[in-house]
Each structure stands twice: as structure tokens, then as C-alpha cells.
TORKOL-4160 file (C-alpha; in steps of 0.2 Angstrom, whole numbers, padded with zeros to 4 digits, m for minus):
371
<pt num="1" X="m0129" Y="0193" Z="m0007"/>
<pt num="2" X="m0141" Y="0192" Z="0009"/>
<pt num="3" X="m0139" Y="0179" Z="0021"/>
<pt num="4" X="m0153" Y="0172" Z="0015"/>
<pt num="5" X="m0146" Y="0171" Z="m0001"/>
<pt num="6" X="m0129" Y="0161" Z="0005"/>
<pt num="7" X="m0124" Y="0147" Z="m0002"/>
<pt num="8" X="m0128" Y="0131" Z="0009"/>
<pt num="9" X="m0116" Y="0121" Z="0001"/>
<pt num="10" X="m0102" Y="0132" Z="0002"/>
<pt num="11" X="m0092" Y="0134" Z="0017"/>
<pt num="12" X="m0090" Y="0150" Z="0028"/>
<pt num="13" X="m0074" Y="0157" Z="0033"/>
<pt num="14" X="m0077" Y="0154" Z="0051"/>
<pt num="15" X="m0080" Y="0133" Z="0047"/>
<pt num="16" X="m0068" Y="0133" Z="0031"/>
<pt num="17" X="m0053" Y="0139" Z="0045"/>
<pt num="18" X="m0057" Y="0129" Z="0058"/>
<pt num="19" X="m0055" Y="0113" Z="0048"/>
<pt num="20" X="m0040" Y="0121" Z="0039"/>
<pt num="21" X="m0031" Y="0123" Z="0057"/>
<pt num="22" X="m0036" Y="0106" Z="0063"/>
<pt num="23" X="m0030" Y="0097" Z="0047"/>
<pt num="24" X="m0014" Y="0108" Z="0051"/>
<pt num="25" X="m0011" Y="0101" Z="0069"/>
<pt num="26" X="m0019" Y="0083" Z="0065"/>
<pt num="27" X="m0005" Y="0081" Z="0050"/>
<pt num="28" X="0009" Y="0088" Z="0057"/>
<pt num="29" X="0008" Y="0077" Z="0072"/>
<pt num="30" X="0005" Y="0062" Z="0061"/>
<pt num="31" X="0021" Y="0066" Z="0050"/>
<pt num="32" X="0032" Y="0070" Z="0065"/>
<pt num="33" X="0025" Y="0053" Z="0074"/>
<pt num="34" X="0030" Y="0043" Z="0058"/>
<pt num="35" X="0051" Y="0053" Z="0055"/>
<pt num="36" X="0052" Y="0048" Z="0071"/>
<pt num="37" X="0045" Y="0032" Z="0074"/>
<pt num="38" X="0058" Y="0017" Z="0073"/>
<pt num="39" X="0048" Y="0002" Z="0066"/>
<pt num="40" X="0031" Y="0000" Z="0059"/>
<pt num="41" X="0014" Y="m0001" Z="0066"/>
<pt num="42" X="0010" Y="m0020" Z="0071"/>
<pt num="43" X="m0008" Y="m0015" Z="0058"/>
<pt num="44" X="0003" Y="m0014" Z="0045"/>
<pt num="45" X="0004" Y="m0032" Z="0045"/>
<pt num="46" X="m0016" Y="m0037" Z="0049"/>
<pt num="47" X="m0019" Y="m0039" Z="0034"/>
<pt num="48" X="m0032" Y="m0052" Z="0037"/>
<pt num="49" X="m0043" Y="m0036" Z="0042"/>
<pt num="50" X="m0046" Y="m0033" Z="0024"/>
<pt num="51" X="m0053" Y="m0049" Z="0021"/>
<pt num="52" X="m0071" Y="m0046" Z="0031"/>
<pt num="53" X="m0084" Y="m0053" Z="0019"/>
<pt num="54" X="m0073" Y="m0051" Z="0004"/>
<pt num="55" X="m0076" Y="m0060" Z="m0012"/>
<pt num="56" X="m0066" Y="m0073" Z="m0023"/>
<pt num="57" X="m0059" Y="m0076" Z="m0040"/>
<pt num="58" X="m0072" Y="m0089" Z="m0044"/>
<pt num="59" X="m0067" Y="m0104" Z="m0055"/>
<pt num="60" X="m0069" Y="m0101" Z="m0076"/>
<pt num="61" X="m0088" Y="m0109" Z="m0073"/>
<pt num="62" X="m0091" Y="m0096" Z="m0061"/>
<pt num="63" X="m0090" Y="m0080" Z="m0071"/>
<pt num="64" X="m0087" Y="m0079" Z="m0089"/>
<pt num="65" X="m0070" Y="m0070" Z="m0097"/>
<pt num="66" X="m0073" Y="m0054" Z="m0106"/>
<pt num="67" X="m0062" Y="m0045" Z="m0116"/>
<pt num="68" X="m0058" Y="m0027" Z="m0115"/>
<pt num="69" X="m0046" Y="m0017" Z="m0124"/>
<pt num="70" X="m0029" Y="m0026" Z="m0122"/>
<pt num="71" X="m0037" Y="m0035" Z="m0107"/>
<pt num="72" X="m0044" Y="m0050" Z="m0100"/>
<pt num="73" X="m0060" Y="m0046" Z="m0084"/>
<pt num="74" X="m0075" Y="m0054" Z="m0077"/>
<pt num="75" X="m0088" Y="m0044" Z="m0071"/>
<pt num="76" X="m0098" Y="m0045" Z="m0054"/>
<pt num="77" X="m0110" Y="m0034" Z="m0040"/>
<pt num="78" X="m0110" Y="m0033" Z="m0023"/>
<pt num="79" X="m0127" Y="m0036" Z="m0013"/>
<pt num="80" X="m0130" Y="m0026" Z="0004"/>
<pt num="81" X="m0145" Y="m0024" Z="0016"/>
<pt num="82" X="m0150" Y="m0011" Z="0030"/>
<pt num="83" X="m0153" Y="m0019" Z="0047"/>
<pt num="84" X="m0156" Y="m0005" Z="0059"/>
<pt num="85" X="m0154" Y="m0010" Z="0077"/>
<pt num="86" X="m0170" Y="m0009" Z="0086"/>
<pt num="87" X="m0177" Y="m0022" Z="0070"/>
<pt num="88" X="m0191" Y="m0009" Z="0062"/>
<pt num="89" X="m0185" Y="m0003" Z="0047"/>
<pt num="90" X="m0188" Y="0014" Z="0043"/>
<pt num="91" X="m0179" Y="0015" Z="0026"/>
<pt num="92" X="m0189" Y="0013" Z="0011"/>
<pt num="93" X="m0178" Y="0006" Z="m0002"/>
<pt num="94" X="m0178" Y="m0013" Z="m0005"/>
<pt num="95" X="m0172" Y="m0023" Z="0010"/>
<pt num="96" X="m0158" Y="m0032" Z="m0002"/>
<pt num="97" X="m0148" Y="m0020" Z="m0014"/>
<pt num="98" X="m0135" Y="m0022" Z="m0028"/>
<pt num="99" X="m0123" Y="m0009" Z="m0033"/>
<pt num="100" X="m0119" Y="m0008" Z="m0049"/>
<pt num="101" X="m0106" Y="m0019" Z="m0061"/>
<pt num="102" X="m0089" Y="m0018" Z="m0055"/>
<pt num="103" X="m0072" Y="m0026" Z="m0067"/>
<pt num="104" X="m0060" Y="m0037" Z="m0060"/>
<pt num="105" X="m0045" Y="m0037" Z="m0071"/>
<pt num="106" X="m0040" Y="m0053" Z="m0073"/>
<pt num="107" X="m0027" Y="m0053" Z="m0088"/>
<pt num="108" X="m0015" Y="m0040" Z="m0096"/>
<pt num="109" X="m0008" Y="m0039" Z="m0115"/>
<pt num="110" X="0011" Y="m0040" Z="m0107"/>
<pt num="111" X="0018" Y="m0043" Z="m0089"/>
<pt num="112" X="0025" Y="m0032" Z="m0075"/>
<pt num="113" X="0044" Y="m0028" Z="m0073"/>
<pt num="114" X="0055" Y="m0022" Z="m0059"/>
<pt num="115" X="0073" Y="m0012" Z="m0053"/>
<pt num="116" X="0079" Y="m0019" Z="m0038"/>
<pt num="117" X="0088" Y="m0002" Z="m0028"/>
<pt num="118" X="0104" Y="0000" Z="m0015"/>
<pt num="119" X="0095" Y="0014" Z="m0009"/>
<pt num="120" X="0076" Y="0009" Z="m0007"/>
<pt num="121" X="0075" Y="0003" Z="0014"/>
<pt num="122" X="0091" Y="m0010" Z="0012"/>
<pt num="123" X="0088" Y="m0014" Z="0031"/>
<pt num="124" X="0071" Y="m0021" Z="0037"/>
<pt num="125" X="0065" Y="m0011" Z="0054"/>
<pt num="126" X="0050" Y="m0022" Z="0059"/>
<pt num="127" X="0031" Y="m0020" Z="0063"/>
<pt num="128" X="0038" Y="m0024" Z="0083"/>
<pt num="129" X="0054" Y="m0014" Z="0092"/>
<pt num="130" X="0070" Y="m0025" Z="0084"/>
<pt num="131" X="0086" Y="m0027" Z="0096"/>
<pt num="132" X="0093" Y="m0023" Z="0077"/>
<pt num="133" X="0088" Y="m0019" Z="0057"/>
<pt num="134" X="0088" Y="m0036" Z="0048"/>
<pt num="135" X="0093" Y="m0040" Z="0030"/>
<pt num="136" X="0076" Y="m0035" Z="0021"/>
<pt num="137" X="0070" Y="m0048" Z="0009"/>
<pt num="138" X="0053" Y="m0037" Z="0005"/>
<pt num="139" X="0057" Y="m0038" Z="m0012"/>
<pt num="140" X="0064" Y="m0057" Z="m0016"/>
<pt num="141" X="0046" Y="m0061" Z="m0005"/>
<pt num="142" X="0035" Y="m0049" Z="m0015"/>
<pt num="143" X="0044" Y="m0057" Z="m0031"/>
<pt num="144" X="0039" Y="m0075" Z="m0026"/>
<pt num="145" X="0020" Y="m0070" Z="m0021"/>
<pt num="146" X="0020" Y="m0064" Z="m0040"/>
<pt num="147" X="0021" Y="m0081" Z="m0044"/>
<pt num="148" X="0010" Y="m0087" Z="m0032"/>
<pt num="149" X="m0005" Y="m0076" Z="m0036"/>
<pt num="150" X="m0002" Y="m0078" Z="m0054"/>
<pt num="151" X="m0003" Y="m0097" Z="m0054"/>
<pt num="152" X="m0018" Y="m0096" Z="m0042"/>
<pt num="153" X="m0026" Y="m0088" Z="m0056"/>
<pt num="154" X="m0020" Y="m0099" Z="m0069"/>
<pt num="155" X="m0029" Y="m0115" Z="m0057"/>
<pt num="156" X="m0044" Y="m0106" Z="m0056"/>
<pt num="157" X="m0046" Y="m0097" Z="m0071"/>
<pt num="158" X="m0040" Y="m0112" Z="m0085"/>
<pt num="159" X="m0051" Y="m0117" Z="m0098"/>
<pt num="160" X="m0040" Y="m0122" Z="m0112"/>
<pt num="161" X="m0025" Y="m0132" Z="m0113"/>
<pt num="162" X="m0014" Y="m0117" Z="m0117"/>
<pt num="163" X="m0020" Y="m0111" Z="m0101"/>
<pt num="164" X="m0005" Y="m0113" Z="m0089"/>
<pt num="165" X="0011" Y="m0109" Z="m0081"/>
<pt num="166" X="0028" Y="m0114" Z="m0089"/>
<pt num="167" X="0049" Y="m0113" Z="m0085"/>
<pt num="168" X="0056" Y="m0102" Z="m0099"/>
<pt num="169" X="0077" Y="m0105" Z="m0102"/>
<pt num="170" X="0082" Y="m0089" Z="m0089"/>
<pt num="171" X="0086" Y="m0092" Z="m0071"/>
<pt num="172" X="0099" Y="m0086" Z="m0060"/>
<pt num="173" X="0115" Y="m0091" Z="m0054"/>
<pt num="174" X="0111" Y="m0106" Z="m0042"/>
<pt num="175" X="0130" Y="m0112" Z="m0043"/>
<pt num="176" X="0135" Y="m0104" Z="m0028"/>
<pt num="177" X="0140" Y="m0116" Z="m0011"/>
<pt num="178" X="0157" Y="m0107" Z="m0004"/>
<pt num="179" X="0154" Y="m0101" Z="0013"/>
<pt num="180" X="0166" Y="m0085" Z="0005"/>
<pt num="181" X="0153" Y="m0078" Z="m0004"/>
<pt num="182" X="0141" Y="m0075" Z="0012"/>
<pt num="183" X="0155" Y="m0060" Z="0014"/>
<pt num="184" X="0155" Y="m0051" Z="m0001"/>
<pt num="185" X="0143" Y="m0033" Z="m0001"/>
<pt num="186" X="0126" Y="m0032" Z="m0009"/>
<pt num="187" X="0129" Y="m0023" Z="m0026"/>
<pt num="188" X="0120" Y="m0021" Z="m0041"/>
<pt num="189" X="0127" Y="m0033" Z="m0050"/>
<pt num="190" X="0131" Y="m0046" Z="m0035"/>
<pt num="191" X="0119" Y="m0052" Z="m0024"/>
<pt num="192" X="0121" Y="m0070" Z="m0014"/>
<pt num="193" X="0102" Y="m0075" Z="m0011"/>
<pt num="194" X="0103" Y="m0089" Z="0004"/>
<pt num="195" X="0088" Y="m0099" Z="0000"/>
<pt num="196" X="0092" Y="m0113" Z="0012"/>
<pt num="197" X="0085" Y="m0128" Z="0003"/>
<pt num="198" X="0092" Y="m0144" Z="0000"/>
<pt num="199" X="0077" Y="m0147" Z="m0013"/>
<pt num="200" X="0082" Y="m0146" Z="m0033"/>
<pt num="201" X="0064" Y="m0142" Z="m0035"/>
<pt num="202" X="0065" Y="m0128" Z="m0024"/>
<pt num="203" X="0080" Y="m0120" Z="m0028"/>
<pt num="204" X="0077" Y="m0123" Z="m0047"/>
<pt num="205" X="0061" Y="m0112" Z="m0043"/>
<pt num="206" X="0071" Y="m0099" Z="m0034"/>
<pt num="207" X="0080" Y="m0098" Z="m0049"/>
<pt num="208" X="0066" Y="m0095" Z="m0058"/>
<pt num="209" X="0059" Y="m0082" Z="m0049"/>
<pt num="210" X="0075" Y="m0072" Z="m0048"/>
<pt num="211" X="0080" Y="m0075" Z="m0065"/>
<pt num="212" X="0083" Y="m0058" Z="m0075"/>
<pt num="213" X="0068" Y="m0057" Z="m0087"/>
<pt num="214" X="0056" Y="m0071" Z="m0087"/>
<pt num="215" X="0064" Y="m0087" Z="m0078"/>
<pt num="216" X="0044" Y="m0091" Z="m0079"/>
<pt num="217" X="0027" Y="m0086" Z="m0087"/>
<pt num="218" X="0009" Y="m0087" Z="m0082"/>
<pt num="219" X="m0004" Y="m0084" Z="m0097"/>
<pt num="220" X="m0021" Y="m0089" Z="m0103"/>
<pt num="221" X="m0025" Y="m0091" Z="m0120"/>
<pt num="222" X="m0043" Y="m0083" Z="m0127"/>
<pt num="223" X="m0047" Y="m0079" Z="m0146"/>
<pt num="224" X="m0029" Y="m0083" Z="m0151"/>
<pt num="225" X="m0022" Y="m0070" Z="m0139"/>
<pt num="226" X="m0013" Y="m0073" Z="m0124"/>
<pt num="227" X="m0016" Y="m0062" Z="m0106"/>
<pt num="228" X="m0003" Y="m0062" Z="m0094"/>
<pt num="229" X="m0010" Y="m0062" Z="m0074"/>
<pt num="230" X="m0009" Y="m0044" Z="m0067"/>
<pt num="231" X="0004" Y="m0049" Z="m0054"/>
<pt num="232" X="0015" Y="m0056" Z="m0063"/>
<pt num="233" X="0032" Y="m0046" Z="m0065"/>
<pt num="234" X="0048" Y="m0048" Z="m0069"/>
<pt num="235" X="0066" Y="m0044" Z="m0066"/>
<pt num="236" X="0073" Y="m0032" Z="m0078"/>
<pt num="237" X="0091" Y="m0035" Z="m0072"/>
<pt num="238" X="0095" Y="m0048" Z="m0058"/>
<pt num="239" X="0111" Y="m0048" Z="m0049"/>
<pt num="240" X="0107" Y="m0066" Z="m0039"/>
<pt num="241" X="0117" Y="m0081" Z="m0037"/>
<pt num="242" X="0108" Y="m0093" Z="m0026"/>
<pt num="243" X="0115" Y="m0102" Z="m0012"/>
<pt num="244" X="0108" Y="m0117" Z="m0006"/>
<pt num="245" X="0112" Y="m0135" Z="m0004"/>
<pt num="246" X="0104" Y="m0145" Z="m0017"/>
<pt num="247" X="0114" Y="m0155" Z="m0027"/>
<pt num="248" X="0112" Y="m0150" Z="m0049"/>
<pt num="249" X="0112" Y="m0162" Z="m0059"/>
<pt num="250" X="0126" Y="m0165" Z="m0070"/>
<pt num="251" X="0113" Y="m0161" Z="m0085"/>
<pt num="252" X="0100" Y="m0149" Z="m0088"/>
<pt num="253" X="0090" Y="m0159" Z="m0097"/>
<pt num="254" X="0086" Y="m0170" Z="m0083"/>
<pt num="255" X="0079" Y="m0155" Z="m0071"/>
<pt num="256" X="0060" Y="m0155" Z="m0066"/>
<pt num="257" X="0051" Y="m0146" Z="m0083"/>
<pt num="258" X="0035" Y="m0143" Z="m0074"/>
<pt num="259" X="0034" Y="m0128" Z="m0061"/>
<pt num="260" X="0024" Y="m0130" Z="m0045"/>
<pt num="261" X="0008" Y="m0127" Z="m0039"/>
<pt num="262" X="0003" Y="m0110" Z="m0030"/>
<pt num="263" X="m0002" Y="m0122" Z="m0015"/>
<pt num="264" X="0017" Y="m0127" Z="m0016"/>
<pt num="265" X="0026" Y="m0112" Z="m0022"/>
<pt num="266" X="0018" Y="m0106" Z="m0006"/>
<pt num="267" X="0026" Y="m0118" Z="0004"/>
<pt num="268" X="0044" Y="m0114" Z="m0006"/>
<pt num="269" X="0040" Y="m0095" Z="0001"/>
<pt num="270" X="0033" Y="m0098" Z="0020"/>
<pt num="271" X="0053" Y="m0109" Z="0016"/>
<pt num="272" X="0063" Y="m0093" Z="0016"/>
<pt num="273" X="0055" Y="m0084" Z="0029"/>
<pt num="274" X="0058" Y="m0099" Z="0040"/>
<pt num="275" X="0071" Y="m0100" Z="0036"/>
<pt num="276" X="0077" Y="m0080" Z="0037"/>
<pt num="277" X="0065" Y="m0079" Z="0053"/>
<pt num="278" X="0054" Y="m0066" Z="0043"/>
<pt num="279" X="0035" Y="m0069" Z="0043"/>
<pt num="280" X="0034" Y="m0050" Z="0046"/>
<pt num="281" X="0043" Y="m0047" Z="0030"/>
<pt num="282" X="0031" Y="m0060" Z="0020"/>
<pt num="283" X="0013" Y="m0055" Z="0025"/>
<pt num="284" X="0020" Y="m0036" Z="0021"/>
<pt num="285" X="0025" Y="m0041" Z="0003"/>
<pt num="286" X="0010" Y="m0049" Z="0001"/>
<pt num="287" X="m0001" Y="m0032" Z="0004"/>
<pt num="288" X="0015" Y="m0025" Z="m0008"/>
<pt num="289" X="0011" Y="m0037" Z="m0023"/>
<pt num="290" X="m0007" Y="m0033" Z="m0020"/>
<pt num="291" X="m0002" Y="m0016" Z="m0028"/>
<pt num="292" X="0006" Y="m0022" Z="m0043"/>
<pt num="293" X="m0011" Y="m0022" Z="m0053"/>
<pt num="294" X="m0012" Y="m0006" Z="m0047"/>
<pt num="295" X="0003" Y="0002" Z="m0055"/>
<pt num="296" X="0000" Y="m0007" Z="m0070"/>
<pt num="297" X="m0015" Y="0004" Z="m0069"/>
<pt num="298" X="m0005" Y="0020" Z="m0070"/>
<pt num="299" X="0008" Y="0016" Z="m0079"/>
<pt num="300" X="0019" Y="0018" Z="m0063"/>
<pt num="301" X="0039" Y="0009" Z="m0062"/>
<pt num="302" X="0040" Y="m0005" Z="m0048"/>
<pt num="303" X="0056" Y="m0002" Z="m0036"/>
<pt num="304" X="0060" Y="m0017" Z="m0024"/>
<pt num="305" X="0075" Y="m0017" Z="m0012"/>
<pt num="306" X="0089" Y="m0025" Z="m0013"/>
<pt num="307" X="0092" Y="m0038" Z="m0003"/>
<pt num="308" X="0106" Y="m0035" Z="0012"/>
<pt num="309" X="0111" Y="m0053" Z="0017"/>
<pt num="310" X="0116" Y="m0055" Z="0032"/>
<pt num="311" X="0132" Y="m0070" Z="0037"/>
<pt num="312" X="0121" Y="m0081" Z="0045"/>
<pt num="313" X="0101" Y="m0083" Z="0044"/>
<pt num="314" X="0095" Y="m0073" Z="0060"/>
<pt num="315" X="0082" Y="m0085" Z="0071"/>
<pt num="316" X="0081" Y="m0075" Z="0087"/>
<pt num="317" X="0062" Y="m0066" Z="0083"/>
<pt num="318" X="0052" Y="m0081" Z="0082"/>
<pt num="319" X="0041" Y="m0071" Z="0067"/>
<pt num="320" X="0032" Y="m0086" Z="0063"/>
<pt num="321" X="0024" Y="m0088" Z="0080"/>
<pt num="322" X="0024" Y="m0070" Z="0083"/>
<pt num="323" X="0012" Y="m0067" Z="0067"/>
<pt num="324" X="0005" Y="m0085" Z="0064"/>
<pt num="325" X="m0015" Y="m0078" Z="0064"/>
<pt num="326" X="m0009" Y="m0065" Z="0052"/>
<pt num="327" X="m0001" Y="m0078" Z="0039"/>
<pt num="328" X="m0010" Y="m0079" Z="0025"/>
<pt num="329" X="m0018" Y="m0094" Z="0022"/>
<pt num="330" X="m0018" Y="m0105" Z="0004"/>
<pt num="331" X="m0039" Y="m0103" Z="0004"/>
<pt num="332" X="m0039" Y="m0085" Z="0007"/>
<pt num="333" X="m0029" Y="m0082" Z="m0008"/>
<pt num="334" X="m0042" Y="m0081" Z="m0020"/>
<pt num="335" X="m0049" Y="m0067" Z="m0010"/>
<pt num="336" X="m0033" Y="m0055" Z="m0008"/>
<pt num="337" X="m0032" Y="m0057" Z="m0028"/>
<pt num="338" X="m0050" Y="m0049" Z="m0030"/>
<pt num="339" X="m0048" Y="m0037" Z="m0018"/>
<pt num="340" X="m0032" Y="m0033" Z="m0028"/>
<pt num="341" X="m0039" Y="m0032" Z="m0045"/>
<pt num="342" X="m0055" Y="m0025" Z="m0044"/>
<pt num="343" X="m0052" Y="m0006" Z="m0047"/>
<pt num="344" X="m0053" Y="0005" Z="m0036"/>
<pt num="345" X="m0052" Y="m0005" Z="m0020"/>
<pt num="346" X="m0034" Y="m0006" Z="m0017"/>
<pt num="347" X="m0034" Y="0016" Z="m0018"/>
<pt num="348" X="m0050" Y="0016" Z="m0007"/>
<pt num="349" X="m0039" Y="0005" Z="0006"/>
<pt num="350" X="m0024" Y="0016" Z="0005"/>
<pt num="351" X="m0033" Y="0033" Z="0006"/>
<pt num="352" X="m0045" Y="0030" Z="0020"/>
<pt num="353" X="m0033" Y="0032" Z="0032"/>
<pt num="354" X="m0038" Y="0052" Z="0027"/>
<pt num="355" X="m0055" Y="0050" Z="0030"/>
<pt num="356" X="m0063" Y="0059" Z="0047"/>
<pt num="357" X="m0082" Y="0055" Z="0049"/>
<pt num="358" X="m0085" Y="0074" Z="0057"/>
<pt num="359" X="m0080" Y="0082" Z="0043"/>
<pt num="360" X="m0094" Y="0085" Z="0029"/>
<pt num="361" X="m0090" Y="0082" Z="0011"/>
<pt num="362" X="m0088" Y="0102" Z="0006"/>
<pt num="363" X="m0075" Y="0105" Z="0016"/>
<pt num="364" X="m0062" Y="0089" Z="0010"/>
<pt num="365" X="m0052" Y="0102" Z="0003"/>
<pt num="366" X="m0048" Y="0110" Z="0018"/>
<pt num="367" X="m0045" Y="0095" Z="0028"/>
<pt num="368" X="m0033" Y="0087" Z="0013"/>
<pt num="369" X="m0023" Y="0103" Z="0014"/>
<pt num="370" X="m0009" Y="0095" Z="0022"/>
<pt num="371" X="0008" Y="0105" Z="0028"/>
């Protein structure tokens, strides 16, 4: 074949190598910065930069419920416009465009579960330099914002009575006051949870949350079938006894039946990490519950850490001043549950980090050819 012949679209030796050597150095760099690196990047927990013009769950009069197969969505576009710098437009499509119709899955036929692992980052290194690893509670913080984004969507979305979030008869442990049991090793099957509070309607929550199996469920109702919130999840096995300071009553019949709102369960969650000191921890489980839909998708397992208590809460990072513009906000909710459950923006987030504007779309391959 001549040179006049070649292929435009395919990629010369002389180009194709000089990517592939490129990607070479760039990603080995990148993976030796990151084994040796002894905390994570302080973007890591900006996860207020996702929210740039990002939409909402609207309210049930907003968008109308669909149903799929084994699912519950509502459907919506994004609009966008050209607006070249010097003001004279030279593009000739419309001024205002619409992309096509995107799903936002709103409701599955059954809800998440979760393993808690020994062996899954036990000790929590920090988006700053720590004098010292902390307990990690990543993964009794992602379990609470399960709640939270599932009853968000419960308020907004509830068009029937059946519509709503309820106790069920499971909870954990929350019997446990002796100052001893602070001392005893995380296991799998032992795990004092220091919740703090000395409010019943808190701790009964807690107890809820880390119950094994469903200490709580979130659903909507629509043609007779019930839809379960695409972040809700579950514990298969939970080895928590909750310490606190609330006083049980002598009865269970006289505990508070109805759970709290997201805008309070929230408040129970900013709680703990007040009370832990860990606003780093809790803005990072947020972005992690934003995935959940996501391995729903793909039929991937859930693996939390287990919690590594420490003797004593740990107060010396001031976490909540350190991160207080990056703490989410109870109105901004509504938009980390779209971003999390249309498809395909969650992956688009995660894998643009391997995106390199100078490099044209035929040789990718080449570039993604990591070490």
C-alpha cells in the first residue's frame, strides 16, 4: 500500500511508540507516587467539585416514575449552549441543545448487602500528613449515609402512603456501658462501636443501621410492587455492640417506632464524627455510597472495613474546621443522589483521571497500556 493509500485513521509506528513510551513513564510514576505516598490527596475529599451545575432528584410532581424491568427510573436531558469568547458565534447548530434521554435509577426489586473485613485499610491514614493512623470508621459512615440518601429519596419521591421508611425487629447490641469492653480487639464477631450519644433516639438509630440484615427499610410502592432506593444496604453479618450513654427503656414497646428524617439522620452522622474527630472520614464515605448504585449495576460484592476502635475518641485534628467547606450540606443531597444514579456518570468520574487532552482518540490503546 502507497503512502497515499495509508490509512489516516490508523496510527504509524513512529506515533503509536511514542505514546506507548510516554504512557509508560507517566504510569509508572504515578503508581510509585501512590505505594509510597502515606496519606491521601486533600482532592480526594473536594467532593463539592462534582457538584458544578449538577442536577436534583426532583420531587414525585417533577418527573414521573417509570418502570423497567425489576426497576423503578425517571428520565431527564441535559441542555447546553456554545458561547465562544470573542461573542460571534461561528458554530452553526442551534444556540440551545439537548442531549439525548438519560435514566436515573431510582428504585431496585431488592436492596444492597455488605462484609465487613479485618483485612480491608483497618487504620484510616488521612487526606492531611497524621502524627498517627486513626481507627477508621469509613464503613459504619458509609452505612449511615445509606440511610440517609435512601430516606432523602423516600421525602422527595412519596406519592403513596406505603411510600416510607420503617424500623424492622433487628438491631444491634446497644447494651454495652462497661468502660472494659473499650479494650477488647476488633474481630469478626466482636466489635464495640462508640457512638457517644446520650440520645435513646439516636442510639436506637445506630442500632438500626448496624444491625445484621435489615435493622431498617426504605421502599416505595408502585403497581403493587415495592422498589427499594439504590443505596440502601445492608449488613450481612454484624459483629456491633454499641456503646453509648442513653438510658433503654425497661420495655421495648415504649421505644420511638418511627425512624428519623434524612435532615436528622444527617445530624446523628455529622454526631459521630464529632465526636470521633473525623469529617475527613465522612465526606470520603459519602463519595463511597455514591458507588453503591454502581455495583448494584454490575453485580459486584460491597467490602467495608472493619472498624478499629481506638480507647478514647481522638480530638486533636479539628477535622471539622479543617474540612467545614467541604461538608456536605442537607440541600445538596439531592444532587449527589443524581449524580450517583444516573448511569454512567459515576464511571465517567472515576476514569477521567486517564484522560490526556493531547492524545487523539486512535491512539487510547496505547496510552491505557499501563505497566
Amino acid at each position: 500500500m502507497g503512502n497515499g493509500d495509508r490509512d489516516i485513521l490508523r496510527p504509524d509506528f513512529h506515533h503509536s511508540n511514542e505514546v506507548l513510551t510516554r504512557s509508560r513513564s507517566t504510569w509508572s510514576a504515578v503508581a510509585s507516587a501512590a505505594q509510597s505516598a502515606t496519606n491521601l490527596s486533600y482532592s480526594c475529599c473536594n467532593i463539592k467539585a462534582l457538584l458544578n451545575k449538577a442536577p436534583s432528584i426532583p420531587e414525585s410532581t417533577g418527573a414521573t416514575d417509570r418502570i423497567g424491568s425489576n426497576s423503578l427510573y425517571i428520565e431527564g436531558y441535559a441542555s447546553w449552549s456554545v458561547s465562544p469568547d470573542d461573542g460571534h458565534p461561528t458554530c452553526e447548530l442551534p444556540t440551545r441543545k439537548m442531549t439525548g434521554l438519560r435514566n436515573a435509577y431510582i428504585g431496585g426489586s431488592k436492596p444492597s448487602t455488605c462484609n465487613l473485613s479485618s483485612e480491608y485499610i483497618s487504620e484510616w491514614s488521612g487526606c492531611d500528613a497524621l502524627l498517627e493512623p486513626v481507627p477508621n470508621y469509613l464503613g459504619v459512615f458509609v452505612l449511615g449515609w445509606s440511610y440517609i440518601l435512601s430516606a432523602r429519596l423516600i421525602e422527595l419521591r412519596r406519592s403513596t402512603t406505603t411510600d416510607n421508611v420503617v424500623y424492622t425487629d433487628r438491631k444491634a447490641q446497644w447494651d454495652c456501658y462497661d468502660q472494659e469492653y473499650n479494650d477488647q480487639p476488633a474481630t469478626a464477631d466482636n466489635c464495640i462501636a462508640d457512638i457517644g450519644t446520650d440520645d435513646l433516639a439516636e442510639a436506637q438509630w445506630w442500632a438500626a443501621i448496624l444491625a445484621e440484615g435489615r435493622g431498617w427499610q426504605a421502599t416505595l410502592t408502585r403497581d403493587g410492587k415495592q422498589y427499594y432506593p439504590p443505596w440502601e444496604c445492608h449488613l450481612n453479618s454484624s459483629p456491633f455492640r454499641l456503646r453509648h450513654r442513653a438510658q433503654l427503656p425497661p420495655l421495648t414497646s415504649n421505644l420511638n417506632t418511627e425512624p428519623p428524617s434524612s435532615a436528622q439522620a444527617q445530624q446523628y452522622l455529622f454526631n459521630l464524627a464529632r465526636y470521633h474527630d473525623a469529617f475527613d472520614q465522612l465526606i470520603s464515605a459519602l463519595a463511597a455510597t455514591m458507588t453503591i448504585p454502581l455495583h448494584n449495576r454490575f453485580g459486584a460484592s460491597i467490602t467495608l472495613p472493619l472498624p478499629k476502635p481506638a480507647n478514647s475518641p481522638i480530638s486533636y485534628r479539628n477535622t471539622e474546621l479543617t474540612y467545614r467547606n467541604q461538608i456536605p450540606a442537607t440541600a445538596e443531597i439531592p444532587h449527589y443522589m443524581a449524580l450517583s444514579c444516573i448511569s454512567g456518570v459515576v464511571p465517567s468520574c472515576l476514569l477521567s483521571c486517564f484522560w490526556e487532552p493531547d492524545v487523539p482518540c486512535n491512539l487510547v490503546s496505547q496510552w491505557l497500556n499501563l505497566p
